[in-house]
C-alpha positions in Angstrom: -29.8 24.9 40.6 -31.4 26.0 43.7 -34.8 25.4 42.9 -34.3 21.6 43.1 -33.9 22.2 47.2 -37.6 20.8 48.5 -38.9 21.8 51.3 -38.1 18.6 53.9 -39.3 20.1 57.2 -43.6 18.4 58.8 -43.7 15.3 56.2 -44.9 12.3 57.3 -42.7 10.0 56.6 -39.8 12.1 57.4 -37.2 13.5 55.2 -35.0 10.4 54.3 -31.1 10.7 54.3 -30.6 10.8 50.6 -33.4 14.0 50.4 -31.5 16.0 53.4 -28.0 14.8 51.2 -29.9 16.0 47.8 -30.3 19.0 49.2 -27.4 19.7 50.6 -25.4 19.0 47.4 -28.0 21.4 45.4 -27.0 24.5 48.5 -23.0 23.9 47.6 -23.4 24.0 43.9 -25.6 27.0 44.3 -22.7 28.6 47.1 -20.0 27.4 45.1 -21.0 28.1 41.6 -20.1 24.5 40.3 -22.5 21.6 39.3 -19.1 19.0 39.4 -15.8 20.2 41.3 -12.2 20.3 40.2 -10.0 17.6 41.0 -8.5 19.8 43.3 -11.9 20.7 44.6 -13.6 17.8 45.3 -12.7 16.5 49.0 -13.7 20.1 50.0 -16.9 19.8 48.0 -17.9 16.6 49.3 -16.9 17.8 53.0 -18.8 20.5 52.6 -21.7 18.7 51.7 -21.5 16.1 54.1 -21.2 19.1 57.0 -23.9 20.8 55.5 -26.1 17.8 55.5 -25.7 16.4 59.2 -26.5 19.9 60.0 -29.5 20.0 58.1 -30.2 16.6 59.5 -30.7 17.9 63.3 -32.5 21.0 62.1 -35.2 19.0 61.1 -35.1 16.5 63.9 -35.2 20.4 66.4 -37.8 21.8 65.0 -41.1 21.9 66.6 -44.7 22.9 64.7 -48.2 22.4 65.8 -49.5 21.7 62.3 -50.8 18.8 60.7 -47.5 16.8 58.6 -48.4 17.1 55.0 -48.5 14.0 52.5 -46.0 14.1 50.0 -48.2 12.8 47.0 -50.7 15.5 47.7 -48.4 18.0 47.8 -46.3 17.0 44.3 -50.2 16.2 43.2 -50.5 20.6 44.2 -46.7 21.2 42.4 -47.7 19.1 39.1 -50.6 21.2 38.9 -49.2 24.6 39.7 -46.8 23.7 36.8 -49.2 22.9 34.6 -51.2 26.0 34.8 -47.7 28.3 34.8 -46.7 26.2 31.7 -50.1 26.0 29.9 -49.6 29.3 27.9 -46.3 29.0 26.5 
């Protein structure tokens, strides 16, 4: 589950809301050990996730870095082909 949290932090363009939201719903399944809530679950689930993404949301908009923003074609282009390699033996 957790390994579908990207990193969102020096992109250019930013991190959009539904990426900060994506990622906030991948950290509550991960804390909460459920992909899909109980009925009785899910107003504190979603809650959660909305909390947790707001939160996320200023992080990114705080921090400060000197680096260059990276592209985000180049770097899935560097995450296809790190995959590639790792998978190319099995």
């Amino acid at each position: 589950m957790c390994r579908n949290i990207r990193t969102l932090h020096n992109f250019e363009p930013a991190a959009a809301d539904d990426e900060v939201w994506a990622a906030a719903l991948q950290y509550v399944r991960k804390v909460s050990g459920s992909t899909k809530p109980s009925k009785a679950n899910e107003e504190v689930f979603a809650r959660a996730v909305e909390e947790i993404a707001h939160i996320t949301g200023h992080l990114l908009e705080d921090l400060v870095t000197t680096a260059p923003p990276k592209d985000r074609e180049v770097e899935a282009a560097k995450a296809r082909a790190r995959s590639a390699q790792r998978f190319a033996n099995t």
